[in-house]
C-alpha positions in Angstrom: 132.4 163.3 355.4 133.4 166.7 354.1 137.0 167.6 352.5 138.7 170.5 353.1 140.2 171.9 350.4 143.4 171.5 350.8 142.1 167.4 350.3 140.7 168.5 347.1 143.3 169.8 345.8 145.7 167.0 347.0 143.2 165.0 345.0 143.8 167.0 342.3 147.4 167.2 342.1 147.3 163.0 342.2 145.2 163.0 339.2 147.4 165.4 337.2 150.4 163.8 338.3 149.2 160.1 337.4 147.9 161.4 333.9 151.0 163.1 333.6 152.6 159.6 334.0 150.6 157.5 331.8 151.2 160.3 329.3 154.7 160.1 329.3 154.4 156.3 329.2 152.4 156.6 326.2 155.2 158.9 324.4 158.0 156.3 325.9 156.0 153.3 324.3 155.1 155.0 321.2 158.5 156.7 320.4 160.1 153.3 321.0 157.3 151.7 318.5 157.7 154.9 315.9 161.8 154.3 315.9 161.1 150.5 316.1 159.2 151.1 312.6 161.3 153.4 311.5 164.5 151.3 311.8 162.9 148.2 310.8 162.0 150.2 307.8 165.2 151.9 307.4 166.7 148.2 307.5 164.1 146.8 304.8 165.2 149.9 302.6 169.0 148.6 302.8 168.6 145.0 302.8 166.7 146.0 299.3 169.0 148.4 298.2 171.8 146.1 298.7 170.1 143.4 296.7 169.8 145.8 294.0 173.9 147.0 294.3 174.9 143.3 294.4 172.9 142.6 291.0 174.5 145.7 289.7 178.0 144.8 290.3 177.2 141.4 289.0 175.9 143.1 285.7 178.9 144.8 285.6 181.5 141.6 285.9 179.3 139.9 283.2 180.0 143.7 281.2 183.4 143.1 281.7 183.8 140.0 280.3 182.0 140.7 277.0 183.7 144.0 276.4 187.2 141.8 276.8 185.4 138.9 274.4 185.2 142.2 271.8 188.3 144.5 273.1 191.3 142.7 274.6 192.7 145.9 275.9 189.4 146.5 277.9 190.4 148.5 281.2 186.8 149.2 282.7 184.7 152.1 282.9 183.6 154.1 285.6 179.4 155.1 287.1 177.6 153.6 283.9 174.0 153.5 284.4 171.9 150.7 285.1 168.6 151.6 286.8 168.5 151.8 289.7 172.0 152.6 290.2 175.5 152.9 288.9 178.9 150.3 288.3 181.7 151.3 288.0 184.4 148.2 286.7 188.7 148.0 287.0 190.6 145.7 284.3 194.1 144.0 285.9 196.9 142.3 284.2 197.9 139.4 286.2 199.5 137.9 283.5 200.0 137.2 279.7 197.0 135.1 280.2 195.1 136.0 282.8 193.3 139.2 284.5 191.1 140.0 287.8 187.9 142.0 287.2 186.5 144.3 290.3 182.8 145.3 289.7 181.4 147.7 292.3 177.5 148.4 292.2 176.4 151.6 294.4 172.3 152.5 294.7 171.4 154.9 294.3 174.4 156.3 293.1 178.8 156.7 293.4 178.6 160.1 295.5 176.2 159.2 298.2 175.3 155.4 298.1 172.8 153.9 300.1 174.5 150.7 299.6 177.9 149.4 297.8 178.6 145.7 296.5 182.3 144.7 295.0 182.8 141.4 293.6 185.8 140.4 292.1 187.0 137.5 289.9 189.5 136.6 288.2 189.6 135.8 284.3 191.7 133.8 281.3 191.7 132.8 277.9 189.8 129.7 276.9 193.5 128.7 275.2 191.9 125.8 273.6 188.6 126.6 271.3 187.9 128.7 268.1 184.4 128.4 266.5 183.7 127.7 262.7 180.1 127.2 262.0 180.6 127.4 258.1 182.0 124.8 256.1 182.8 128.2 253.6 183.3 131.7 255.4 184.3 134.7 253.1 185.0 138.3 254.2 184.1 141.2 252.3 185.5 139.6 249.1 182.7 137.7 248.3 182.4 134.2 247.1 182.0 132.7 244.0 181.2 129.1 242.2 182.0 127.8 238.7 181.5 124.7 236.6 180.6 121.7 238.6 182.2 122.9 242.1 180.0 122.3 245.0 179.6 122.7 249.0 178.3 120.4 251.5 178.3 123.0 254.4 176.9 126.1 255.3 178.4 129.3 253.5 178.8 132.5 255.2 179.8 135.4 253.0 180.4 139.3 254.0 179.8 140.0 249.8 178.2 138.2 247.3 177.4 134.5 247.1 177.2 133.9 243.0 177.1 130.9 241.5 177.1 129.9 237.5 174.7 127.4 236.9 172.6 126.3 240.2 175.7 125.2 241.9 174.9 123.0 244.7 175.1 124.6 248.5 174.4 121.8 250.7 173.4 123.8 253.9 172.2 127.3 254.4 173.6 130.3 252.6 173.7 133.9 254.3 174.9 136.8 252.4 175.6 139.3 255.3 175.0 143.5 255.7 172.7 145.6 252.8 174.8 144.6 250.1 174.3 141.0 250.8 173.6 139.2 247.2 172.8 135.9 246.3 172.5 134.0 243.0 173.2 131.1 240.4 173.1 128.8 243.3 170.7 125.7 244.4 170.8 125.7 248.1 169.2 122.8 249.7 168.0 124.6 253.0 167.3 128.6 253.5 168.9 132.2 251.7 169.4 134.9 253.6 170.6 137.9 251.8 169.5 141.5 250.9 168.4 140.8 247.5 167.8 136.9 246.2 168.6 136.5 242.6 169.4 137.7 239.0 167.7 137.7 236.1 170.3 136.0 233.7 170.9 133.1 236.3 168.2 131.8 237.8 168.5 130.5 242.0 166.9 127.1 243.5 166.4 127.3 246.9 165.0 124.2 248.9 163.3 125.3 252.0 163.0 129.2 252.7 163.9 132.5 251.5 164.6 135.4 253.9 165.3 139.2 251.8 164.8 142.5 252.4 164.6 144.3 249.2 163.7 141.8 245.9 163.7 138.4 245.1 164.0 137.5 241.0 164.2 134.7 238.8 164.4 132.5 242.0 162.5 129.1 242.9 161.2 128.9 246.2 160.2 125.5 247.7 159.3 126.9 251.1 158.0 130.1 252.6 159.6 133.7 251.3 160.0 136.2 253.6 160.2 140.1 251.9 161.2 142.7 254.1 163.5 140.2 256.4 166.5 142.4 258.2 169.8 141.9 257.0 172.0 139.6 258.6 174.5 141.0 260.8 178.3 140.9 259.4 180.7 138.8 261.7 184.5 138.5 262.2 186.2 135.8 260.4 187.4 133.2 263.2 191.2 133.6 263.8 192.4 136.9 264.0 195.7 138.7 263.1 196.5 139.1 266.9 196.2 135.3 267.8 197.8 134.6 264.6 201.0 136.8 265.6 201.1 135.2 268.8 201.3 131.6 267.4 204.2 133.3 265.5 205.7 134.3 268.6 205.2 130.2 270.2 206.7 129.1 266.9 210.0 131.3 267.1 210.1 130.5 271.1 211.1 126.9 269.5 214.6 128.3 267.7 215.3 129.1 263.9 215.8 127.2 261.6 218.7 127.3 259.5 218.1 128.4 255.4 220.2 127.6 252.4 219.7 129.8 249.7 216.7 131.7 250.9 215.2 128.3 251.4 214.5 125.6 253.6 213.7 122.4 251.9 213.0 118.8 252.9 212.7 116.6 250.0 213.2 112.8 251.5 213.2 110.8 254.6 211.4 111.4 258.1 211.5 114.8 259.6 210.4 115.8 263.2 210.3 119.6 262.8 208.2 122.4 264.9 208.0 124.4 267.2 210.1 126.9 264.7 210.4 130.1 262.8 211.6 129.7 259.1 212.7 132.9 257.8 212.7 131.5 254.3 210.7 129.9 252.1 209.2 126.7 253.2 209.9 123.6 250.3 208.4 119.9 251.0 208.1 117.5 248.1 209.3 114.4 247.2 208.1 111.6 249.6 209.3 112.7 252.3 207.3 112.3 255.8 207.1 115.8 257.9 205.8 115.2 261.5 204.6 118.1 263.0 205.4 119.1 267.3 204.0 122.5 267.1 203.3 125.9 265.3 205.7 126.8 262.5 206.0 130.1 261.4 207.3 130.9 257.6 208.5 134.2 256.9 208.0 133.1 252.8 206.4 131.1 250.7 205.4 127.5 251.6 205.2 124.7 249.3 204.2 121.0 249.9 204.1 119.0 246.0 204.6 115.9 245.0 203.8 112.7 247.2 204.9 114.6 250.1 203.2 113.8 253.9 202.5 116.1 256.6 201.1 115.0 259.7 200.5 115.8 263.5 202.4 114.1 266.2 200.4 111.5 268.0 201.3 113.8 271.4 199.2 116.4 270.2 196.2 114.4 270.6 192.7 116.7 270.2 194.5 120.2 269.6 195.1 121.0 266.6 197.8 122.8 265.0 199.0 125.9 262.6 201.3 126.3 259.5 201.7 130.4 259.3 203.2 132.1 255.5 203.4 135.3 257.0 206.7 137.3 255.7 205.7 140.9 256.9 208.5 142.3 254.0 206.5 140.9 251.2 202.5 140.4 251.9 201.1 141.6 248.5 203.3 139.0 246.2 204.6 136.5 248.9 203.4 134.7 252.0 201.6 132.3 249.6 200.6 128.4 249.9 200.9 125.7 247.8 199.6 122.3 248.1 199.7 120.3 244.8 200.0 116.7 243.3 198.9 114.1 245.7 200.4 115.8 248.5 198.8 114.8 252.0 198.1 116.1 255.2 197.2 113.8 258.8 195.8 114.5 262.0 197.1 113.4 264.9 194.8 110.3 265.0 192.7 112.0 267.2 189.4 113.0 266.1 188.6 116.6 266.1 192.2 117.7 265.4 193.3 119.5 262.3 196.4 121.0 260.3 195.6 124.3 259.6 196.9 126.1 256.6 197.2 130.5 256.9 198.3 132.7 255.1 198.5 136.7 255.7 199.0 137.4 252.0 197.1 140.5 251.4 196.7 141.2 247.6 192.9 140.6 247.3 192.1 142.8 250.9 194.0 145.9 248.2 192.0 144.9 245.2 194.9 142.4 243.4 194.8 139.2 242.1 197.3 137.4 243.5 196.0 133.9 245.3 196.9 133.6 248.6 197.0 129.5 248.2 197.5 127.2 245.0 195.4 124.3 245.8 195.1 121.5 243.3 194.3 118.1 242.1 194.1 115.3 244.8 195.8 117.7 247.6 193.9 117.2 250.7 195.1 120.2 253.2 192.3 120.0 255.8 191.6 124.2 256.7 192.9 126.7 254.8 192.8 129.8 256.2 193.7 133.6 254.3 191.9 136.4 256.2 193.2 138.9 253.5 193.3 137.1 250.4 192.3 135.0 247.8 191.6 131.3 247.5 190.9 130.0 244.4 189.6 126.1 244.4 190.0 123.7 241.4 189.7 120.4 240.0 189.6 117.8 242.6 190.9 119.1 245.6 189.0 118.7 248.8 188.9 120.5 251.9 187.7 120.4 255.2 186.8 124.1 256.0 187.9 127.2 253.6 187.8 130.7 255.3 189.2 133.6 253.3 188.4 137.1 252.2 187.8 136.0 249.0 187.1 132.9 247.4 186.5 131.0 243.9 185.7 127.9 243.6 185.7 126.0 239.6 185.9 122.9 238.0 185.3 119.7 240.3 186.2 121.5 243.7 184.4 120.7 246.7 184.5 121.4 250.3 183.2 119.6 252.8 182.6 120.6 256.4 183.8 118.7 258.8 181.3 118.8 262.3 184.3 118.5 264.2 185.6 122.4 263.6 182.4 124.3 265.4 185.0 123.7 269.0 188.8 123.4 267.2 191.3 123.1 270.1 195.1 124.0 269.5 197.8 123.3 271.7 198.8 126.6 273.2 198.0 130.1 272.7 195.2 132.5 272.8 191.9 130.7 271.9 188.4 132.2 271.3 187.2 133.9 274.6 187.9 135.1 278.0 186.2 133.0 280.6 185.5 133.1 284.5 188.0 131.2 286.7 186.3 128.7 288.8 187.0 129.3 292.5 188.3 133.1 291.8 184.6 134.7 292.3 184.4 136.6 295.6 181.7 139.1 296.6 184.2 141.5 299.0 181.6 143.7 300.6 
């Protein structure tokens, strides 16, 4: 059979058009497989970028709460870095006690995020716990040991830890920062200081010996360790902020009345606290003191003679404070004296404590005016001076000592008590902001 040519080219024109068709299906098919990919890729690339903002923003609530633990006037900050974006963090005041922390976490950056994360959660004050993990703590005022006087503790000290003649440390002994110093002492675990020893007194120590720079006339039982790094200083446990806002619980309670510039309770039972004395404090005699809550002295408190002081059974755990802080005379007043065979009671619950502070100041400006007078058989359970000077003697015995300088001679001894590492008190700012439970919400 022969074609014409018009058949031909009908032919022709059928081929071109069915390629023509298949080619177009081919682009259809792929374009639809190409943006498939690319969308399944584009999706891959957020799902991991938003993995990556919600870790950041939960880096940055995590921030938050440590820079609070260190600054309680934290506010936030705004695009810090942390590879492979950027947070940025907002501080609010719900309350007195209690704020709400928005973390946002943008990758790859604020300006033009592939993805954005906010998680919020609200915070408060662990109103209940402050650490001690020394059975003596001493700021940069050192600490020093005389005659017979002994520890059976740790001792923490932001100077010098000298003894006079191998007095006994029953616990490990850390002189902090690169003046850190220690001497005269027999310790019965580890040393940690800068320089270990002196060459007029000579140093036991039991186990090991950590020091950077020399170690002399000192016995090593275990392993020394030149060239050690310094132990870092730390804050003393209480500070002047939670102490002032005890003050301000303890005036919330009234004011009491004084008779010539002093308030004194010399016999009979007495139910006294929450209050602010703006006198001197006198207890002696035999009288019985029970104590409801934080009293705040704006003098000098004294407790002599046979005299008791003890927590109310209600207070249970928590443990509570006796402040000598008169802001008009820190450097001579707002002193502590516990003598004779005065006593002091928990509340019959273990783990609480009376705690003894005072803000007297004279040793923090180079005097020598003690912050407490502790003597004999007293048996005040922590004493507390952040600024001054404790000096120990004779018999007295103590639960905990923390001051920012401290002496101990003759008989003294102090003996930790493994209830203070988690001291609760009954109200008031404790050791640390904490997370909320329930208040933790991712927003977007």
């Amino acid at each position: 059979m022969r074609y014409s040519s018009n058949t031909a080219k009908f032919h022709r024109g059928y081929v071109l058009v069915l390629a023509l068709v298949f080619l177009g299906i081919f682009f259809t098919v792929s374009g639809a497989y190409l943006n498939s990919v690319t969308s399944s890729a584009r999706i891959a690339r957020y799902d991991i970028a938003s993995a990556q903002a919600l870790a950041i923003a939960e880096a940055g609530i995590d921030k938050a709460v440590y820079q609070l633990n260190q600054n309680p006037s934290y506010a936030g900050e705004t695009n810090t870095v942390l590879v492979p974006g950027v947070f940025t963090i907002t501080v609010s005041t719900i309350d007195g006690s209690t704020k709400q922390i928005t973390a946002t976490g943008f990758v790859p950056n604020s300006t033009n995020p592939v993805a954005t994360k906010i998680i919020k959660a609200n915070v408060s004050i662990n109103n209940s716990i402050i650490s001690f993990h020394y059975g003596i703590q001493s700021g940069n005022g050192g600490f020093q040991m005389e005659n017979s006087s002994t520890v059976t503790g740790n001792v923490f000290s932001g100077g010098s830890i000298i003894g006079d003649s191998q007095n006994y440390i029953y616990g490990d002994v850390v002189s902090s920062g690169d003046n850190g110093l220690v001497y005269g002492i027999h310790a019965t675990s580890s040393v940690y200081a800068h320089t270990i020893g002196n060459s007029s007194k000579s140093t036991i120590i039991d186990k090991d010996a950590y020091y950077y720079s020399t170690k002399t006339n000192t016995t090593v039982h275990g392993a020394s360790h030149p060239n050690s790094a310094d132990q870092p200083t730390v804050s003393l446990p209480i500070s002047d902020d939670q102490i002032g806002q005890w003050e301000t619980l303890a005036a919330a309670g009234g004011t009491a009345v004084c008779q010539d510039g002093l308030y004194s309770i010399s016999s009979g039972s007495v139910d006294i606290g929450p209050v602010k004395i703006p006198c001197d404090l006198e207890i002696s005699n035999s009288a019985i003191v029970t104590i409801h809550g934080y009293i705040w002295v704006m003098g000098n408190i004294s407790v002599t003679n046979s005299a008791e002081v003890k927590m109310a059974p209600e207070l249970g755990a928590n443990s509570v404070a006796i402040i000598a802080d008169d802001p008009t005379d820190l450097m001579n007043g707002s002193r502590i004296t516990v003598a004779n065979t005065a006593t002091f009671q928990n509340s019959g619950t273990p783990g609480s404590f009376i705690f003894l502070i005072s803000q007297n100041k004279s040793a923090e400006n180079g005097g020598e005016v003690a912050a407490f007078d502790l003597s004999n058989s007293a048996s005040a359970l922590v004493a507390y001076a952040a600024h001054g000077l404790i000096p120990l003697a004779n018999s007295v015995s103590l639960k905990e000592v923390t001051a920012y300088k401290i002496k101990l001679q003759n008989s003294a001894n102090v003996i930790y008590d493994t209830g203070l590492p988690s001291v609760a008190f009954e109200s008031g700012p404790g050791g640390s902001w904490d997370f909320i439970p329930g208040t933790y919400s991712i927003v977007r």
